[in-house]
N, CA, C and O atoms as CSV, one atom per row, in Angstrom:
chain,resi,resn,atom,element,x,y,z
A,1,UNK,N,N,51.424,21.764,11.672
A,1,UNK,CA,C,50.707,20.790,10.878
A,1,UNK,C,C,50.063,19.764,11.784
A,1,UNK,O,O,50.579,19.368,12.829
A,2,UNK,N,N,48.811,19.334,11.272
A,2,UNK,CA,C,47.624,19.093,12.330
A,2,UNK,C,C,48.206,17.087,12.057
A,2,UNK,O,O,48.821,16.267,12.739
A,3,UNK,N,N,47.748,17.092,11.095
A,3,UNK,CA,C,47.266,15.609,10.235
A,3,UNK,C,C,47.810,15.660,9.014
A,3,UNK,O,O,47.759,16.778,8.503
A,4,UNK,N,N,48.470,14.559,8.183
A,4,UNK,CA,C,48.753,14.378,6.957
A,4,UNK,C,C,48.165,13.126,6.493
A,4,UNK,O,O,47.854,12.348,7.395
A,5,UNK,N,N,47.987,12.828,5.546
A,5,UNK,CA,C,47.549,11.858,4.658
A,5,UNK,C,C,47.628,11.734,2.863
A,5,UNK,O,O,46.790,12.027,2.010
A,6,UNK,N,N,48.879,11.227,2.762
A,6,UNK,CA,C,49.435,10.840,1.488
A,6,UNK,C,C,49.727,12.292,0.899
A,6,UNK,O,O,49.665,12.279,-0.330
A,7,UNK,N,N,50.018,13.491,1.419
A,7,UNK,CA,C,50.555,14.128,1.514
A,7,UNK,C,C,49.388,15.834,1.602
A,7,UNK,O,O,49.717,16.998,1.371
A,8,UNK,N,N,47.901,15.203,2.067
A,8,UNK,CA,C,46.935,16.515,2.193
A,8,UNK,C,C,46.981,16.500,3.202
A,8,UNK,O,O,46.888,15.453,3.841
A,9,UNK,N,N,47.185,17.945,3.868
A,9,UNK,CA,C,47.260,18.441,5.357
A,9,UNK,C,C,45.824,18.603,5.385
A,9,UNK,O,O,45.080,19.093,4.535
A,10,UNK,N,N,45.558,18.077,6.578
A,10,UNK,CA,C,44.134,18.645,7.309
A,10,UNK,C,C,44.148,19.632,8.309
A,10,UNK,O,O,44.855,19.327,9.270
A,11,UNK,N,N,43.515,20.861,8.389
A,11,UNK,CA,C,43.926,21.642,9.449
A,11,UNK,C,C,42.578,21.331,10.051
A,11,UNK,O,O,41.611,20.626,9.763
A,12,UNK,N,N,42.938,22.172,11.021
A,12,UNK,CA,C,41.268,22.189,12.463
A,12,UNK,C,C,40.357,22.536,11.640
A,12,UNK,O,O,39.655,21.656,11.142
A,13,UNK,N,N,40.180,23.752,11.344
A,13,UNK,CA,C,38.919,24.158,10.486
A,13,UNK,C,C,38.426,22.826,9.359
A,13,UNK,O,O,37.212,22.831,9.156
A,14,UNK,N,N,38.986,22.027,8.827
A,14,UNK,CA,C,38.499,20.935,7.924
A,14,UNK,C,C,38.165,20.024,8.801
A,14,UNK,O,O,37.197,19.330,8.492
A,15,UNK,N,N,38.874,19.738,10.189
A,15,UNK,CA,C,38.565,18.412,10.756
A,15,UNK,C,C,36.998,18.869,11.199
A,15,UNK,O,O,35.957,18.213,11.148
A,16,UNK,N,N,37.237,20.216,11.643
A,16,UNK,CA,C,35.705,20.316,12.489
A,16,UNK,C,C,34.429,20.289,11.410
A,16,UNK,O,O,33.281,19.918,11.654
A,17,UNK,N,N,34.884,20.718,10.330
A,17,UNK,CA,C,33.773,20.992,8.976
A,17,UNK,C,C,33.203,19.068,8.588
A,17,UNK,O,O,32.041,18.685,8.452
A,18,UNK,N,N,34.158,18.432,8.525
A,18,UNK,CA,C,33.995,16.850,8.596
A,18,UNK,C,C,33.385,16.551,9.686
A,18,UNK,O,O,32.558,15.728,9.293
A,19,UNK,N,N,33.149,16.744,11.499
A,19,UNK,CA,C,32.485,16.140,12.002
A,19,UNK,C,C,31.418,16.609,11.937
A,19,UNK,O,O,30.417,16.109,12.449
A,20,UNK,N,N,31.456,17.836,11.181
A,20,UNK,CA,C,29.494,18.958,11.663
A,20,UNK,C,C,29.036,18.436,10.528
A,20,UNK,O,O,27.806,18.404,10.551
A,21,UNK,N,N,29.485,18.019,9.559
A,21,UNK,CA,C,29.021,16.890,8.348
A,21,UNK,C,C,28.455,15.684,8.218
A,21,UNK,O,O,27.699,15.303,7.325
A,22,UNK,N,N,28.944,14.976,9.351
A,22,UNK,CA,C,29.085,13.552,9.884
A,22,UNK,C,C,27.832,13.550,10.872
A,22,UNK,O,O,27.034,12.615,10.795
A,23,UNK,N,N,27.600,14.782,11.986
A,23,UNK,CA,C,26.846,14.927,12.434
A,23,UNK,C,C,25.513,15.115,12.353
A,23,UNK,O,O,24.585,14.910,13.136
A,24,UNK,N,N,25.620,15.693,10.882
A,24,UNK,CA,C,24.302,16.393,10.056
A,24,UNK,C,C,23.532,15.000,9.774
A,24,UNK,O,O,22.419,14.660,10.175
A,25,UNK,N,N,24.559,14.211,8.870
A,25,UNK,CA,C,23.771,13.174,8.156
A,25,UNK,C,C,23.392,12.220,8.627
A,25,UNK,O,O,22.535,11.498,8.117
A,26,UNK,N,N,24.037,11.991,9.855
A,26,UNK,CA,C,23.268,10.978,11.261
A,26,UNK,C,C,22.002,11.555,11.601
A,26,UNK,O,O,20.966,10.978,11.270
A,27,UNK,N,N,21.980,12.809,12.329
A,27,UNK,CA,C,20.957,13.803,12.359
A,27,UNK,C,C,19.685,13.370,11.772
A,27,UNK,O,O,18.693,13.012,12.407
A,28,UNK,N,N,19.852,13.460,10.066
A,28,UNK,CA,C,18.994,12.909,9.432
A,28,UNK,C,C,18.668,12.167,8.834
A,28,UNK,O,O,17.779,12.260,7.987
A,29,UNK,N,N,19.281,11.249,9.102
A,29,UNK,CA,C,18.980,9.875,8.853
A,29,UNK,C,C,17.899,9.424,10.557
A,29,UNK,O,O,16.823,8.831,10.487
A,30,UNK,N,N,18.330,9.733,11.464
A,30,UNK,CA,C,17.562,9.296,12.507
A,30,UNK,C,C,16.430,10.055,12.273
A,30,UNK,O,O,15.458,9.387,12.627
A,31,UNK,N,N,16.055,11.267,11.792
A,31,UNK,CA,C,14.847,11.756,11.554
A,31,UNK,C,C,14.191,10.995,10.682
A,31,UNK,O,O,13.115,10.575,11.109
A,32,UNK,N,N,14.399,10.768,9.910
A,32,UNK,CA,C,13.813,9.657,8.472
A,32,UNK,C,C,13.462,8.742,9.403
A,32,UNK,O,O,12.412,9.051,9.968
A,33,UNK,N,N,13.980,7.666,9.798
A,33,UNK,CA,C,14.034,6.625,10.623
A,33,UNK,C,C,12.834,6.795,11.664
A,33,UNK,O,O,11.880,6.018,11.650
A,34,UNK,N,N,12.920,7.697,12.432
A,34,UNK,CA,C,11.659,8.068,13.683
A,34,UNK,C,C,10.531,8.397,12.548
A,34,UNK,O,O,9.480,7.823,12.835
A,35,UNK,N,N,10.452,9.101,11.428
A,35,UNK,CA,C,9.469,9.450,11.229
A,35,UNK,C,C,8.450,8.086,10.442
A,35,UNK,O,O,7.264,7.823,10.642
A,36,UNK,N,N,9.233,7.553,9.715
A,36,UNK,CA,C,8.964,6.225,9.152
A,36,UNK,C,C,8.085,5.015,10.075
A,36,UNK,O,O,7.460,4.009,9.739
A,37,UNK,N,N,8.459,5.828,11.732
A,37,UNK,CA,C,7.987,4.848,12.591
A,37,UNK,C,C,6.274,5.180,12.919
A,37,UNK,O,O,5.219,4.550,13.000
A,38,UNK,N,N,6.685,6.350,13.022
A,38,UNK,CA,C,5.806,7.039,13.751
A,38,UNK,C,C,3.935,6.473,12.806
A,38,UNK,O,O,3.923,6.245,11.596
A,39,UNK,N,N,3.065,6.401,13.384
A,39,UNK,CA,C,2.242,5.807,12.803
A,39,UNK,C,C,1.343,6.886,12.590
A,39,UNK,O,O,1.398,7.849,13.355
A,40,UNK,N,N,0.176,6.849,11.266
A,40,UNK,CA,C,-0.485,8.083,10.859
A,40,UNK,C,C,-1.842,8.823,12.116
A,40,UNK,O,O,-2.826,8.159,12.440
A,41,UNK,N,N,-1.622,10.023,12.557
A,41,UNK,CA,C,-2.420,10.383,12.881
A,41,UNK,C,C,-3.663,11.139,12.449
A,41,UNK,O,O,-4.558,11.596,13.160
A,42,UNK,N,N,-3.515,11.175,11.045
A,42,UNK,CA,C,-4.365,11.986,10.345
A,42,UNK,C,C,-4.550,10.964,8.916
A,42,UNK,O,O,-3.768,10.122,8.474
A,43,UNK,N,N,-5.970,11.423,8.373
A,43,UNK,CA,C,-5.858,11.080,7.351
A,43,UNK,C,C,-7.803,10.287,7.007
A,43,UNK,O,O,-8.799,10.346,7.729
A,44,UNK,N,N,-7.642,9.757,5.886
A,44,UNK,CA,C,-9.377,9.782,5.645
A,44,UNK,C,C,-9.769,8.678,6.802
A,44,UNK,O,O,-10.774,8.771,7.506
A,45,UNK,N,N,-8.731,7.543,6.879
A,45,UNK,CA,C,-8.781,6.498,8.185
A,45,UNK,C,C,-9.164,6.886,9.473
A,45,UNK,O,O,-9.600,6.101,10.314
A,46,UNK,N,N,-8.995,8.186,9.652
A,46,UNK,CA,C,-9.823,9.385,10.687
A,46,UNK,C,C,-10.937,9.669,10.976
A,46,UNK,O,O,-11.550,9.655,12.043
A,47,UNK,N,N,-11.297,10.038,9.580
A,47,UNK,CA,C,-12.625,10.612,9.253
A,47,UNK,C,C,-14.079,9.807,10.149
A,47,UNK,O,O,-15.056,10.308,10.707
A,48,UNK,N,N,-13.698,8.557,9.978
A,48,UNK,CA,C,-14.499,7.462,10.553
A,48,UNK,C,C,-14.940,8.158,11.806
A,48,UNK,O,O,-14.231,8.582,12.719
A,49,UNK,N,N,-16.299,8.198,11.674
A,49,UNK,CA,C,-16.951,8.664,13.110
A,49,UNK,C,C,-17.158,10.026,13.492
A,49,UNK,O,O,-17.689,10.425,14.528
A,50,UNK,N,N,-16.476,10.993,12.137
A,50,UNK,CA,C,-16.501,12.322,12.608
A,50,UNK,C,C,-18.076,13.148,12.090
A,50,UNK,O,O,-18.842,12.574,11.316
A,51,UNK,N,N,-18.235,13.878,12.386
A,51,UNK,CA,C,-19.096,14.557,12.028
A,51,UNK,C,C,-19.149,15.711,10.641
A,51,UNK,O,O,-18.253,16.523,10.406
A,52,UNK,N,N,-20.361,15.555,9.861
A,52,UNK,CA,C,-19.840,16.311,8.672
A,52,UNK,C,C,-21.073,17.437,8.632
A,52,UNK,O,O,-21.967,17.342,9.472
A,53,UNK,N,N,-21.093,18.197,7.924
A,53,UNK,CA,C,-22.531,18.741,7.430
A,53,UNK,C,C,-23.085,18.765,5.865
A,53,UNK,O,O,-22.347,19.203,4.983
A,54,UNK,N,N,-24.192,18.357,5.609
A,54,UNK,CA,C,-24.575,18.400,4.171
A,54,UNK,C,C,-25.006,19.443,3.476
A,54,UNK,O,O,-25.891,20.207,3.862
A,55,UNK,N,N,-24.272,19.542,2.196
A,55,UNK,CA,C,-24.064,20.542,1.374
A,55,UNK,C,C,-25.234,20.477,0.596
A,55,UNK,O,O,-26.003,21.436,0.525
A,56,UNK,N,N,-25.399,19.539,0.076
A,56,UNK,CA,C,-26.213,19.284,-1.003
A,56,UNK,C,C,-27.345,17.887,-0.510
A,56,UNK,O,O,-27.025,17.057,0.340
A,57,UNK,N,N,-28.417,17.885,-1.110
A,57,UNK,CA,C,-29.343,16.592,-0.594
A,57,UNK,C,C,-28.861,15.548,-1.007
A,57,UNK,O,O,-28.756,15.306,-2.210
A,58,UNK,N,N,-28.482,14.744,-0.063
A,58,UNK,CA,C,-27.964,12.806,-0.543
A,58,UNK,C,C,-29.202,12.392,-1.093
A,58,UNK,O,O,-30.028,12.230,-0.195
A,59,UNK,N,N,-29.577,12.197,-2.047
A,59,UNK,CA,C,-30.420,11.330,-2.838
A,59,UNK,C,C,-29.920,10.310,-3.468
A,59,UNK,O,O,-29.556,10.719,-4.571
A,60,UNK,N,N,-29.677,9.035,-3.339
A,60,UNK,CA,C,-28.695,8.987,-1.992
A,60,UNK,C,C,-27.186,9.782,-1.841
A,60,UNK,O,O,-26.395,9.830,-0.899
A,61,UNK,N,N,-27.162,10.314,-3.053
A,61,UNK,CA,C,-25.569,10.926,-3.347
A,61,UNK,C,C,-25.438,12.490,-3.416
A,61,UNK,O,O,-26.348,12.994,-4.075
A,62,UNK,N,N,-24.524,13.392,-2.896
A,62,UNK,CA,C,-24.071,14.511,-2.523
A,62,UNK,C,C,-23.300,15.064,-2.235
A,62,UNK,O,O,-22.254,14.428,-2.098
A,63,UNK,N,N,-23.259,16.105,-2.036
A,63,UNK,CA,C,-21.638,16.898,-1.116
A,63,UNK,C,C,-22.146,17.259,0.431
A,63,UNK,O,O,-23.156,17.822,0.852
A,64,UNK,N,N,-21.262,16.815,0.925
A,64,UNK,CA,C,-20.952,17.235,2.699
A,64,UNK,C,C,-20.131,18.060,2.787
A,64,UNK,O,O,-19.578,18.358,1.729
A,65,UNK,N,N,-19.691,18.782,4.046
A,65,UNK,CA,C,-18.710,19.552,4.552
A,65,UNK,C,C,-18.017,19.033,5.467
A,65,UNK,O,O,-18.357,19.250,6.630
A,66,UNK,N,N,-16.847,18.201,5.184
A,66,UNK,CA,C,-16.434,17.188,6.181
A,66,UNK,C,C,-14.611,18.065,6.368
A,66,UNK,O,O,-14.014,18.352,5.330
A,67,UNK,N,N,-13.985,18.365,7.697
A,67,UNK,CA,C,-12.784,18.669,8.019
A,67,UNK,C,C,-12.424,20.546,7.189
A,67,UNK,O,O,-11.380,21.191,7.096
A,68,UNK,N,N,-13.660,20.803,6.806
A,68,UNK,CA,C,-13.319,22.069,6.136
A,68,UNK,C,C,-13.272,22.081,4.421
A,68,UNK,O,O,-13.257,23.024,3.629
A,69,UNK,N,N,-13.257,20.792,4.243
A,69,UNK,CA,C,-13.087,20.592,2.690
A,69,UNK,C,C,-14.864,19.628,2.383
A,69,UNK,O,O,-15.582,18.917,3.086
A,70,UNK,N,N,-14.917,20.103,1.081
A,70,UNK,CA,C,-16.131,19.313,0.789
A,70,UNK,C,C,-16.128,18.492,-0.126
A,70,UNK,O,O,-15.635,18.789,-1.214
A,71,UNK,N,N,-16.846,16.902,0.184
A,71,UNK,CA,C,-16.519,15.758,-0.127
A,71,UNK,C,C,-17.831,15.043,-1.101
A,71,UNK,O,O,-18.846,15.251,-0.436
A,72,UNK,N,N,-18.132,14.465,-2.096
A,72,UNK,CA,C,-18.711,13.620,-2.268
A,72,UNK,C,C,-18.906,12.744,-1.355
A,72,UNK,O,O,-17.919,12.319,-0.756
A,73,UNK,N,N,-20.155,12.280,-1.037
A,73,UNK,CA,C,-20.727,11.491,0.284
A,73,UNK,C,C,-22.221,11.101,-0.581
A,73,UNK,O,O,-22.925,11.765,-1.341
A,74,UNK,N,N,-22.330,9.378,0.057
A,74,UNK,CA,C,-23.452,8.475,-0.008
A,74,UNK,C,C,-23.984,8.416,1.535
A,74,UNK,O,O,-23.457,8.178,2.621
A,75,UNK,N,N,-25.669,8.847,0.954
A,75,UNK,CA,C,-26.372,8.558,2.788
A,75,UNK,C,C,-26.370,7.106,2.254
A,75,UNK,O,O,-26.439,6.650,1.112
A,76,UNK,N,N,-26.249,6.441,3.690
A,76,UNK,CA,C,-26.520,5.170,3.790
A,76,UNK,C,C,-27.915,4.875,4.456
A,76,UNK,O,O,-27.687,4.707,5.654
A,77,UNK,N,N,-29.606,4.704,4.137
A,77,UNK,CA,C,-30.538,4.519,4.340
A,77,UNK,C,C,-31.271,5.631,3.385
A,77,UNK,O,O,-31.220,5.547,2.158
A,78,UNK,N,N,-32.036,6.800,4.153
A,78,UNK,CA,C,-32.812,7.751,3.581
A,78,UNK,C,C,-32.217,9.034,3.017
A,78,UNK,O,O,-31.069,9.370,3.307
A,79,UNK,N,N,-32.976,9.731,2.233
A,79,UNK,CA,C,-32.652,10.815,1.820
A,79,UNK,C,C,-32.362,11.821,2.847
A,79,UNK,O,O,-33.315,12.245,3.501
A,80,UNK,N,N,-31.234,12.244,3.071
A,80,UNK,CA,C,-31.105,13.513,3.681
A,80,UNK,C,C,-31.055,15.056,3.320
A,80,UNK,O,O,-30.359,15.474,2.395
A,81,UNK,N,N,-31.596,15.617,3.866
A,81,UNK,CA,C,-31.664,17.013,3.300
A,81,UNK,C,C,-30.208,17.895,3.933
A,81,UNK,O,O,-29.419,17.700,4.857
A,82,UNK,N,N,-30.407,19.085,2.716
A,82,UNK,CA,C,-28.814,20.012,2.984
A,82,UNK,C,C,-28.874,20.827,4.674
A,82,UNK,O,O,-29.938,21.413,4.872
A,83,UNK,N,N,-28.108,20.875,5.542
A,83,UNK,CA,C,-27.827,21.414,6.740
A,83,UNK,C,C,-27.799,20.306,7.708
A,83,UNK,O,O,-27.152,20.542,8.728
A,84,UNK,N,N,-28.193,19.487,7.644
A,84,UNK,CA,C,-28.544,18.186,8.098
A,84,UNK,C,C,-27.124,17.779,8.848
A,84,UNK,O,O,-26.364,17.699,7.882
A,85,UNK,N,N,-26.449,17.520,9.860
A,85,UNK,CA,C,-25.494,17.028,10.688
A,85,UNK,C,C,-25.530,15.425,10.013
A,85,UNK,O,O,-26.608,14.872,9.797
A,86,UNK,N,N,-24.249,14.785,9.723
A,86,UNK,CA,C,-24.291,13.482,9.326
A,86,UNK,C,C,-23.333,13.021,10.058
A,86,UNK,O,O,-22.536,13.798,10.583
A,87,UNK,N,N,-23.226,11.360,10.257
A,87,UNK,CA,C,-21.614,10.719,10.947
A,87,UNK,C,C,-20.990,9.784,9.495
A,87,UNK,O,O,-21.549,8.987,8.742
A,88,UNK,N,N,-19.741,10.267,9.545
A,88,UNK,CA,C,-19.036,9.177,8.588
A,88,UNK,C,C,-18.438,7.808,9.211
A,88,UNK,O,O,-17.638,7.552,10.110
A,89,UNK,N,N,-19.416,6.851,8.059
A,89,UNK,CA,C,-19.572,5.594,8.476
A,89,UNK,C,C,-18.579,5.014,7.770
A,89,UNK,O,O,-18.486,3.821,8.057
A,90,UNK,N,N,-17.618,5.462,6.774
A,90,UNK,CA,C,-16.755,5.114,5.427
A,90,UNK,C,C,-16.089,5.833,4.668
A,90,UNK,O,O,-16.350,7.021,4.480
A,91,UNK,N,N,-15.149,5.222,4.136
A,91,UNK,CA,C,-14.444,6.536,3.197
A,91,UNK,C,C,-13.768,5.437,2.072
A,91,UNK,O,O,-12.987,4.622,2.562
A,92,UNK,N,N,-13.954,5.377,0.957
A,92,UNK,CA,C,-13.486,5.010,0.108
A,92,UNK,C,C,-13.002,5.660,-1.081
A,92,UNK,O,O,-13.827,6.258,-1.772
A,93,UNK,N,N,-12.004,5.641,-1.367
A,93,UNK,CA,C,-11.356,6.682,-2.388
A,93,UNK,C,C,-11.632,8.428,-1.992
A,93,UNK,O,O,-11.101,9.035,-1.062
A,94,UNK,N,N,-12.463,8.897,-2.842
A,94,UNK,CA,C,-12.800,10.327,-2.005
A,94,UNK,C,C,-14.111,10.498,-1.902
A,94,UNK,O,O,-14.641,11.607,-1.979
A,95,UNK,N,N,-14.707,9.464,-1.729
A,95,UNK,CA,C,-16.601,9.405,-1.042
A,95,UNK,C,C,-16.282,8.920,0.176
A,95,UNK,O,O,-15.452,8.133,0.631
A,96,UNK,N,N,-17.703,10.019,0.840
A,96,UNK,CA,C,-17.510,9.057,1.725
A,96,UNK,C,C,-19.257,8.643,2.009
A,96,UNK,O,O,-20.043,8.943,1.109
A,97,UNK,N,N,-19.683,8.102,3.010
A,97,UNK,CA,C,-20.473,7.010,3.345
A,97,UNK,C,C,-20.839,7.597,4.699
A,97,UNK,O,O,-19.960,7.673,5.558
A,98,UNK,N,N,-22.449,8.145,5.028
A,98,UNK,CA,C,-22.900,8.796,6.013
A,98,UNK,C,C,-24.144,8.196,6.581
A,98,UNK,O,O,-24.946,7.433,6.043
A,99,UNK,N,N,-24.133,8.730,7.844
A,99,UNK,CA,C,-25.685,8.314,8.083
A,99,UNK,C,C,-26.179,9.832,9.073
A,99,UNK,O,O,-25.477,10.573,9.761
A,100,UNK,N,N,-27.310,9.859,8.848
A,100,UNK,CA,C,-27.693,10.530,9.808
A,100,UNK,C,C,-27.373,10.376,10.907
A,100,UNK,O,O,-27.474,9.292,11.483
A,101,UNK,N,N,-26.803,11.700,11.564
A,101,UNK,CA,C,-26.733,11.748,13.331
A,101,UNK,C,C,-28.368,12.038,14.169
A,101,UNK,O,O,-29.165,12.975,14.108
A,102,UNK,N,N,-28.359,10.640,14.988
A,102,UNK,CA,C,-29.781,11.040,15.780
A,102,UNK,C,C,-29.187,11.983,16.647
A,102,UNK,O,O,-28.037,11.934,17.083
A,103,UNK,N,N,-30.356,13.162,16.951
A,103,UNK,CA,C,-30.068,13.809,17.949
A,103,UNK,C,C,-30.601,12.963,19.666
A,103,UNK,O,O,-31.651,12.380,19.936
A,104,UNK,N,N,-29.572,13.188,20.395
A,104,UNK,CA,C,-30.413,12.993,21.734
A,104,UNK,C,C,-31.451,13.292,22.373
A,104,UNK,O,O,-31.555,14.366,22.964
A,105,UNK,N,N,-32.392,12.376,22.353
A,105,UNK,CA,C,-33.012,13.345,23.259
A,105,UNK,C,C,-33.142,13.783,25.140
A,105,UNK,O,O,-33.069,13.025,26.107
A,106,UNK,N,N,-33.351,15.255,25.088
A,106,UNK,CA,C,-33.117,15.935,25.979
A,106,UNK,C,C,-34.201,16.179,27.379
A,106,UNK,O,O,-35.314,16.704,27.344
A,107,UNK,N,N,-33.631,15.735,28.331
A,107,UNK,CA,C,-34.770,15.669,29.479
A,107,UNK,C,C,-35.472,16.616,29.437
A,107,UNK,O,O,-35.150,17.592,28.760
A,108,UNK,N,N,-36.638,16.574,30.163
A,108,UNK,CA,C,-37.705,17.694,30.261
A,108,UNK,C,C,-37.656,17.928,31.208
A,108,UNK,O,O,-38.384,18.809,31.665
């Protein structure tokens, strides 16, 4: 007999089942904890600055192709036409807010 207590024997097999228990829920609790910390790397707060393509003509309002998914999007100035490369200038709720990308121009 290992351990008694008010008259329940604990053998090895229970003591060890109690610390791999004990262990678990520390475990994850520190996962919760780190992850809670960890700050967002993704998300529409992203989007800002990325590049989209237009689906449909912004007059001023349309669909883009922004991250693989396609978004309601406002050009911000002129009408843009569909294929058109845009930059997201905004994202509010699930619009977002574009402008035309100038292209560079390229030495001769």
């Amino acid at each position: 007999m290992c351990c008694s207590m008010s008259g329940v024997q604990m053998t090895g097999p229970i003591i060890v089942s109690i610390i791999l228990a004990v262990a678990l829920i520390i475990f994850v609790i520190y996962a919760i904890v780190k992850g809670q910390r960890r700050q967002l790397s993704a998300g529409v707060e992203a989007m800002i600055g990325k590049e989209a393509v237009v689906r449909t003509i912004l007059n001023p309002k349309g669909t883009v192709l922004a991250e693989g998914e396609l978004w309601t999007a406002i050009a911000e100035g002129s009408t843009i036409e569909a294929g058109e490369e845009v930059l997201i200038t905004r994202v509010e709720g699930l619009k977002l807010w574009v402008t035309r990308k100038h292209k560079e121009k390229e030495a001769e």
